[in-house]
N, C-alpha and C positions, 0 to 999 in steps of 0.2 A: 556781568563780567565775562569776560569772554574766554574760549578756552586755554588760549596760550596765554591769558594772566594768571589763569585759574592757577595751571599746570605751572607757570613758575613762582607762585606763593607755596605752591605744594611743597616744589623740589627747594626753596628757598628753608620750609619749615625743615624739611626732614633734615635737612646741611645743620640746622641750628644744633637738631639732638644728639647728632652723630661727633663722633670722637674725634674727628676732623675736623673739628672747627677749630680748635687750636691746635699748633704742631707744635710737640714737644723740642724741636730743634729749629727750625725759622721762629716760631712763638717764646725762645727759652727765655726765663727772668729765672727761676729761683727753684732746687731743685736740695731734698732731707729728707732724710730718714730711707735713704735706698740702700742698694746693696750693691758691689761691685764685687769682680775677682775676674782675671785673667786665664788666659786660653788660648794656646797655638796664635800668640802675639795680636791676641784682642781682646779689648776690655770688654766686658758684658756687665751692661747697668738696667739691673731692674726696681720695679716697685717706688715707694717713697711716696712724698707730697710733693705737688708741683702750685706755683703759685706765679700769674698771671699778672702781667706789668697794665695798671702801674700798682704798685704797690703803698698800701697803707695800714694803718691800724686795724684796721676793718679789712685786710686782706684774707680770702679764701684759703686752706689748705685742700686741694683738691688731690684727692688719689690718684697717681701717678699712672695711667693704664698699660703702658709702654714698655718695651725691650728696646734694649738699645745696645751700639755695638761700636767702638773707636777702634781701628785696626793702628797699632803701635806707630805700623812705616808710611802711613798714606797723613798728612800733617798738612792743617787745617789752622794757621796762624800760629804753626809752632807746638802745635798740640793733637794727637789724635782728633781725624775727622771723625764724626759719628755717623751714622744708620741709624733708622730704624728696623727692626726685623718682626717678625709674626709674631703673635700674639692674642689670641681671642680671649675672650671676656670668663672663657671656661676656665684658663690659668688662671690662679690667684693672684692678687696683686697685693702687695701686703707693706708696711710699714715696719721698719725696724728687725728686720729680717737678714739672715744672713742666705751666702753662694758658696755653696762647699763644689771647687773646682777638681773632676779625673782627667789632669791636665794628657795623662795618658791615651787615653781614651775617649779626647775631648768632649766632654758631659759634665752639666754645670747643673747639680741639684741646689734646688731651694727649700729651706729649712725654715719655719719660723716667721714673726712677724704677726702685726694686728690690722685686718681688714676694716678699710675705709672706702671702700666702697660697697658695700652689702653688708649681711650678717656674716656671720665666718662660718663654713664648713668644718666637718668633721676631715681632718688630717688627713692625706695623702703626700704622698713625696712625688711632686712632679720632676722631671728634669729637661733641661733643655740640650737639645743634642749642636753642637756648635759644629762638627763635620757637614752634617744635612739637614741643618737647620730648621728642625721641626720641635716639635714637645712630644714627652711623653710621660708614662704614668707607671711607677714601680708597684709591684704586685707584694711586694715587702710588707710582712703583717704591721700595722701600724695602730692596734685596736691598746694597746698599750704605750702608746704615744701622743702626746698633748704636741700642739703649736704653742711654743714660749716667743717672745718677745723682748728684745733688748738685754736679748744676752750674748756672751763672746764668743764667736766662732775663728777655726784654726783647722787647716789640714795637713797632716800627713803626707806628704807625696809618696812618699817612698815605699806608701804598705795602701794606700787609697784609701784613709779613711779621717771622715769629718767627726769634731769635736766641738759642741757646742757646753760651756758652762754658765750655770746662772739663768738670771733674766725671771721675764714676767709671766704668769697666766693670768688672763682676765678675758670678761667677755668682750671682747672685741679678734680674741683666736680662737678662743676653745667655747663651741655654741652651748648655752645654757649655764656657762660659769660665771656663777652668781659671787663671785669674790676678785681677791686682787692679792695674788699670792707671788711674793717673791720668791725662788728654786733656790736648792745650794747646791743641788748635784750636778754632774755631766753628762749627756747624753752623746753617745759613740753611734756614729753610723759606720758600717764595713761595707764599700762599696763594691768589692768582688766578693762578697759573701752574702750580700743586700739583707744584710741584717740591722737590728737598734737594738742597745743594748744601757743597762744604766750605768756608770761607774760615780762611783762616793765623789765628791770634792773636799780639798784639804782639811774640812771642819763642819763644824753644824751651823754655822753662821751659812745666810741665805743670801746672795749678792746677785746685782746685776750691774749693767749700762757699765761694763768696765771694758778692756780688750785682753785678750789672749792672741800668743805670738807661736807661732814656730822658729827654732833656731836648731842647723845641725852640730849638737854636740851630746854627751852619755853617750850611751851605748846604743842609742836608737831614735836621738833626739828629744826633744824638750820641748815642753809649752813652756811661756811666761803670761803669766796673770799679773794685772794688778787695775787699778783706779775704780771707779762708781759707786754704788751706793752698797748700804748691805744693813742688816738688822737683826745687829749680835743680843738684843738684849731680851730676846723673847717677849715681848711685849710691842706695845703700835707703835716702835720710833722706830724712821728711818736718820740712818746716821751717812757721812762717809766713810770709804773704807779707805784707811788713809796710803796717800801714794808712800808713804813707806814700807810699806806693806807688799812685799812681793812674794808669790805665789807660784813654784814651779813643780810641775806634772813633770815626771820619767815614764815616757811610755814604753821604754823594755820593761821595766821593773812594775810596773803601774802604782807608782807612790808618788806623794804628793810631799813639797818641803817649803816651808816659809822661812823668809831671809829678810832683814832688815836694811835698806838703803839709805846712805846719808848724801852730804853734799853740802858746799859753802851757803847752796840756797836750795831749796826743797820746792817743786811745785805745787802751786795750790790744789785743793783736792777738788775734782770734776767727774762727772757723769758725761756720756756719749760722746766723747773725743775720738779719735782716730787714733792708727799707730802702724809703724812699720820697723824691720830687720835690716840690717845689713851687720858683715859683718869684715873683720880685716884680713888681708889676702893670707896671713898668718893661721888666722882664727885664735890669736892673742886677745883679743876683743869682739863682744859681741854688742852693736850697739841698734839701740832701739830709739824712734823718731818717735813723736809724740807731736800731734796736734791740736789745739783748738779745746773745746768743751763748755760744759754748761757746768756753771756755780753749782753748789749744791745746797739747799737755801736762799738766800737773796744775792744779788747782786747779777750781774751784767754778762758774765763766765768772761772766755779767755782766748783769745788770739796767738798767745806766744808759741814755740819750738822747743821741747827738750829731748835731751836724749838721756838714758837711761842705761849706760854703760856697764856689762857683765863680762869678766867676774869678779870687778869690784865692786860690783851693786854702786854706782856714784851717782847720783843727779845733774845734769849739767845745764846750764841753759845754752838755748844752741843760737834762740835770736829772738824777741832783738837782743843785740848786747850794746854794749857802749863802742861807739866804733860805728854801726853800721849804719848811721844816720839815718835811721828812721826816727819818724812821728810816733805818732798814736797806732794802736792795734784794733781791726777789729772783730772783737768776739763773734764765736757761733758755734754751731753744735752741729750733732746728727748728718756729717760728713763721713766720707769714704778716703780713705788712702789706699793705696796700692802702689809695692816697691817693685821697679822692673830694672832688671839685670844687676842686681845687685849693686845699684848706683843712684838709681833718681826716682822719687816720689812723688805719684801723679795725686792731690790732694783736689776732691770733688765735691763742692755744694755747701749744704750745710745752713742750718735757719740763724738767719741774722738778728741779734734780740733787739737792735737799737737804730736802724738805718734803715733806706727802704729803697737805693736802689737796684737793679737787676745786678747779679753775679757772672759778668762778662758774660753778656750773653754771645756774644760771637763764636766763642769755643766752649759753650755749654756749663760755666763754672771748674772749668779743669786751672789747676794752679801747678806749677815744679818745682818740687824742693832737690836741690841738687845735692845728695848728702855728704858727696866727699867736694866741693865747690870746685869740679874739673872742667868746666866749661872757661872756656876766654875771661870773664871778667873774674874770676876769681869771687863768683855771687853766690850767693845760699839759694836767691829764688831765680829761676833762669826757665827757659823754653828747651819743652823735652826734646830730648837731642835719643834716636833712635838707636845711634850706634854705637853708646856709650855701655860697657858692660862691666868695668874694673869700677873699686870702689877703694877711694884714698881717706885714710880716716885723717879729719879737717883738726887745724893747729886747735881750732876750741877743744876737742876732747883729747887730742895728744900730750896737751898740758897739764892735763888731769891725771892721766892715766899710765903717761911717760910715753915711750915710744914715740912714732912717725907715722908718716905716711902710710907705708905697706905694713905698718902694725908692729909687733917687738914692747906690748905695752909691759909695765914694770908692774904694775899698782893690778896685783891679781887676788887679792880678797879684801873682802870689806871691812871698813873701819870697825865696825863692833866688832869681827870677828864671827867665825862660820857657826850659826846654829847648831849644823850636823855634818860633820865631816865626810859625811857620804855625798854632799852636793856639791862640796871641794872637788872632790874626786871626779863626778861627773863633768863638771863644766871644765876640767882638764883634761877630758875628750871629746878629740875632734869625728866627728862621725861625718861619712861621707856616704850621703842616702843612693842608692842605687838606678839604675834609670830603668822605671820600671817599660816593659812593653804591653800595647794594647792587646787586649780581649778579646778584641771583636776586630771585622772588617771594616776598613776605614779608606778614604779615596785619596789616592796620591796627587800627587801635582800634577801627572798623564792624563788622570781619568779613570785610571784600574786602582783596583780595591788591594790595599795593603793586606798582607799575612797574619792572622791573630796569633799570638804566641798559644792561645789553646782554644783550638777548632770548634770543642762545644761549645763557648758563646757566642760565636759569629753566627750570622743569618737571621732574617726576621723571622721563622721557625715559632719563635716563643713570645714575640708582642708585633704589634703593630703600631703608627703613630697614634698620639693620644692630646686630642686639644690641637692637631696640630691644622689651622685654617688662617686663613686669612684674614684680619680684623679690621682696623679701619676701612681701608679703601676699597676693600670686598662687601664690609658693611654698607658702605655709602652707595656702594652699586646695587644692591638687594633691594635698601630701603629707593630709591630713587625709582628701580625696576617696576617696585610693587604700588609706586604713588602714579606711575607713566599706566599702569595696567586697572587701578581703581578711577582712572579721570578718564581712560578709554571706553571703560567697560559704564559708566555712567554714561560718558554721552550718544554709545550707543544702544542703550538699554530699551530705549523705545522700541525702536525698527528693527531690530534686532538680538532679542536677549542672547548675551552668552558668556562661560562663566569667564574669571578673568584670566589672559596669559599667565603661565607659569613663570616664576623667579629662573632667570638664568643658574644655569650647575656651577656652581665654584670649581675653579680649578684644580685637579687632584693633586698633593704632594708625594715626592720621593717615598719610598717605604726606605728603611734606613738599617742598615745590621743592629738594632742592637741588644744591648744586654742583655745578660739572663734574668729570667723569672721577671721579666715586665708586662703588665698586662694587658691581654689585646682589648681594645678600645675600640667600638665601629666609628667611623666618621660621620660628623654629624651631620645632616641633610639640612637645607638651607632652610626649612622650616622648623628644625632644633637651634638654627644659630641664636647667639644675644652676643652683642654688639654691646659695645662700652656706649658709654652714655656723656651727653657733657655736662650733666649735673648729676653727678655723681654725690654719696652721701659726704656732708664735709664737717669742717671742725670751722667756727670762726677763731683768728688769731686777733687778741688785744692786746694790748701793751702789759700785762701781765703773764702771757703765754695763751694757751688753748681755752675755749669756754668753757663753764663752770663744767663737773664730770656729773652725774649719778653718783648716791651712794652705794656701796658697795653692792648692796643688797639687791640692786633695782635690775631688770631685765636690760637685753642687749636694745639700743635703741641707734638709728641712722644718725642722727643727730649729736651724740656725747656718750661717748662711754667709757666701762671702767676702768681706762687704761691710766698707764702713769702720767701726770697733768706733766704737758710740755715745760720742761728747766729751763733756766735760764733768762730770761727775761725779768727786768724791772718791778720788785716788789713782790717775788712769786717764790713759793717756802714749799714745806715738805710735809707732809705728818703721813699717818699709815693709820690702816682700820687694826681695829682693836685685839681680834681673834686670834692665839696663836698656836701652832700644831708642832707635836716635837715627835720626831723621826729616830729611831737607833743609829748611827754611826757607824761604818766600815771604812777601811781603807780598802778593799777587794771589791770587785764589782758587786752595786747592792742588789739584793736577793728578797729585799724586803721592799723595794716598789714597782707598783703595778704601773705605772707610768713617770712619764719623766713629772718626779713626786717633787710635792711642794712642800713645805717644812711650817712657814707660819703664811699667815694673811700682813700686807703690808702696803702700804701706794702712799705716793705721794698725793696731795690734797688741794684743794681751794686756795687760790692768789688771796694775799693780803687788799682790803678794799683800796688802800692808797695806790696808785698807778704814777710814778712820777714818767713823765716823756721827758723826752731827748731831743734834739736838733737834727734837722734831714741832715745827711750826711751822700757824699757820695763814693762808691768805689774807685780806688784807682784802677786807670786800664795796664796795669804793669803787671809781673806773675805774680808779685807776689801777692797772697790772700789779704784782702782789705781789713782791716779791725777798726777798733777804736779805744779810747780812754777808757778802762774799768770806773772809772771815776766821773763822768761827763757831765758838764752844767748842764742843770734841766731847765730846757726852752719848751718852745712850741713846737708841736711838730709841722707849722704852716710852712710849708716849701719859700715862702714867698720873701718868707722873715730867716733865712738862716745863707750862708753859703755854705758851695759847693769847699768840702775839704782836699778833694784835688789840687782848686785850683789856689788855694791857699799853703799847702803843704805840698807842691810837687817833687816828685821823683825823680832821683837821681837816673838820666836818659832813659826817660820817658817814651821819649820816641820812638825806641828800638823794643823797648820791652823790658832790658835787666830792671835787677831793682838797685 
């Protein structure tokens, strides 16, 4: 074989291992369980599974190794284009994880999540700096902090601090955790104080896979809790926690109140849906979008729209309704929403239980729900329009709630009447969060470095980047480097031994102002780098969800672990380990755990053996998110035997995009 074969089977292998063999944006099919949140008008999408066309039963959940970046105004078929941006193999990458955004300060910490691609690490708070584009690493004591999983995160703008409630530990976050414990409490991060701190959640009941909301009203504004799972009865059942069930944090007062919602129609109860805020130019109404989800127990989950209107607490369905001449919906999960300008919701990804083809791959699975329908056709699902910032509350919920357009709703407490007249009161003020200014130095639109509002945490002084190199295509030049350097250094070994060329130096990045108490981190020498892999540790997907897990008991393993078996899908149920631990109760921040404390042992369990399939089905290429029938005749899944549902059920103009 001669050299220049040799040398391009070399450089042919090493492309295979490297994380560039498929591009998470020219390669896109299918993209869950990530995290998204906004930033000086750009979406940053990390983490998740990614899953690789063509798609089938037998398809891969591959770990997601990527950052990724849609700037709002730059519009890619109607939808933020994306980037890639840095990211080495040292950041975590992690599944089911939230992005607590210092819109201020643009700095997007990552909280949470269960490693699929390696064992998990012991807890650190990275952050990504969105100004200077690097990572970094907070020096924030953290030895009293677990990584949870699949539970609600929400921030604060106006005081910078993230709120995560609920959710999971298992081994797959926290290394050597030999169980599968669902949280009840919240863990508070103070991002200009770089602290973690615990606070009680409403009960001793232990929930996750729900969402939590920010809305400005009380005296300092509000979270809203509600949907997922939870396991009130101290014992191994996991139940729903029913979507009547609303759950609101005061965070002047730090008290928690539960409210009861009705409605002519209630949505079904689901785990890992998504959701978003808007609210009337008034602040007469606060109304929340809701999409998507996974059953909880058997069945198919859910496709539709509701909104969730305070301070009537009403249910509403928002689509389809009668009228909107749709078909079929179809269901999925483990999606990202994100409300931008208080008007339209970018709805992203999400594992589909029952179809198999790619989620528009041309705009990376981004979908638009227009929440007040102001665009031209008067559509609910429409292409994001960048300059749109007023938000018109839509005839479905004005009929509900009375009022208009710019708000004037009538219907301001709930049918049963208020639990506690102290959450009357609150949600009858309007609070108006203040515009907080940055910390540190930051680079204007010229070039020169903006004013910190307070001088000691500007300067890199007190951290350096941390994680912050080059990954792919740095990778792929090392490894190539070093295959060019072993097939020179062989063939001239005879007549001349010598040792091999050095790996070319990685390009050094920006040093970046920032925060306080982050900790200096030396750069790593391209002889410490790792480089993503393209067989990264995976999960197979069957038509009943994730393969079989370990029992609780069992150590961390690449292959299955203790995490909560993936919802929603065909024939796939619930149960929980047996074990359960009971915790004292505050409503004040708790004092009695040593980390973000878990209360009983709980997981969901093993797919029923029956596997009923479905018919390939395909997406429509219109915005709005594809679904299908909760109810679907079960065929074959042979592509060959079924048609495409587009072209049997098309879309009202098609062509252009509305729905």
């Amino acid at each position: 074989m001669s050299f220049g074969h040799r040398l391009s089977v070399l450089v042919l292998f090493l492309v295979s291992i490297s994380n560039g063999q498929r591009d998470p944006l020219d390669n896109f099919c299918r993209l869950h369980g990530h995290s998204t949140t906004i930033v000086d008008r750009e979406m940053i999408i990390d983490g998740g599974f990614v899953n690789w066309a063509p798609i089938s039963a037998e398809s891969t959940n591959y770990t997601s190794t990527w950052l990724k970046s849609g700037h709002l105004d730059d519009s890619n078929d109607g939808f933020p284009r994306q980037f890639k941006l840095d990211k080495n193999e040292t950041v975590p990458s992690t599944v089911g994880g939230v992005l607590w955004a210092d819109e201020a300060n643009k700095i997007v910490y990552q909280y949470g999540g269960e490693y699929g691609n390696g064992k998990p690490e012991d807890f650190r708070l990275w952050s990504y700096d969105v100004a200077y584009k690097i990572w970094n690493i907070s020096n924030v004591s953290t030895s009293d902090t677990r990584r949870a999983s699949w539970g609600a995160g929400a921030v604060d703008q106006d005081k910078g601090i993230g709120y995560y409630y609920g959710g999971w530990l298992t081994n797959a976050s926290v290394p050597g955790y030999n169980s599968r414990t669902v949280l009840k409490n919240m863990l508070v991060y103070d991002m200009l104080g770089n602290s973690f701190r615990n606070q009680s959640g409403p009960d001793d009941v232990p929930r996750a896979e729900g969402v939590m909301l920010y809305i400005p009203a009380g005296d300092s504004g509000l979270l809203v809790y509600f949907g997922g799972i939870q396991t009130p009865f101290n014992n191994n059942t996991v139940v729903a926690s029913p979507m009547t069930d609303i759950y609101i944090y005061d965070i002047a007062n730090v008290l928690w109140y539960k409210q009861t919602a009705s409605g002519d129609d209630i949505p079904g109860n689901r785990r890992r849906f998504c959701a978003g805020a808007a609210w009337a130019e008034d602040r007469s109404s606060y109304n929340i979008y809701l999409f998507g989800g996974a059953s909880i127990g058997e069945g198919v989950g859910y496709g539709d729209v509701w909104v969730l209107s305070l301070p009537s607490f009403k249910w509403i369905k928002f689509w389809p309704r009668e009228g909107d001449g749709e078909g079929k919906t179809f269901p999925h999960h483990s999606l990202s929403c994100d409300v931008i300008g208080n008007s339209q919701m970018i709805i992203m990804g999400g594992h589909f239980t029952n179809i198999t083809d790619c989620d528009v791959p041309t705009i990376q699975g981004q979908h638009g729900l227009d929440l007040g329908k102001s665009n031209a056709e008067n559509a609910k699902w429409a292409k994001f329009d960048p300059k749109l910032t007023t938000y018109k509350v839509p005839s479905e919920i004005a009929q509900t709630i009375g009022g208009g357009a710019s708000g004037g709703a009538t219907v301001l407490a709930p049918t049963s009447g208020w639990a506690d007249r102290d959450l009357q009161t609150l949600l009858g003020r309007q609070y108006t969060p203040t515009t907080r200014t940055p910390t540190r130095s930051l680079p204007s639109s010229t070039g020169a470095a903006s004013t910190p509002s307070n001088s000691g945490s500007s300067g890199p002084s007190k951290a350096t980047i941390g994680g912050a190199v080059g990954g792919g295509v740095g990778g792929l030049l090392l490894l190539v480097a070093v295959g060019v350097g072993i097939c020179t250094w062989r063939r001239k070994k005879r007549s001349r031994p010598k040792s091999p060329p050095p790996p070319p130096e990685l390009h050094s990045q920006p040093m970046s102002p920032l925060m306080p108490n982050e900790t200096k981190i030396p750069s790593a020498s391209p002889s410490q780098m790792v480089y993503a892999s393209s067989h990264p540790s995976h999960y197979t997907l069957t038509p009943q969800g994730m393969s079989p897990l370990p029992s609780p008991e069992s150590a961390w393993s690449p292959h299955g672990n203790a995490a909560p078996a993936y919802p929603g899908s065909p024939g796939q149920t619930v149960y929980a380990a047996p074990v359960a631990y009971s915790y004292p109760h505050s409503r004040s921040p708790s004092d009695h755990s040593h980390y973000y404390h878990p209360s009983m042992h709980s997981s969901p369990g093993p797919p029923h053996t029956h596997s009923p399939t479905v018919a390939v089905q395909e997406l429509p290429t219109i915005r709005s998110p594809a679904g299908f029938n909760a109810e679907p005749q079960m065929q074959s899944l042979d592509p060959s035997r079924s048609e495409s549902w587009f072209a049997q059920n098309p879309p009202r103009d098609a062509g252009n995009g509305a729905a």
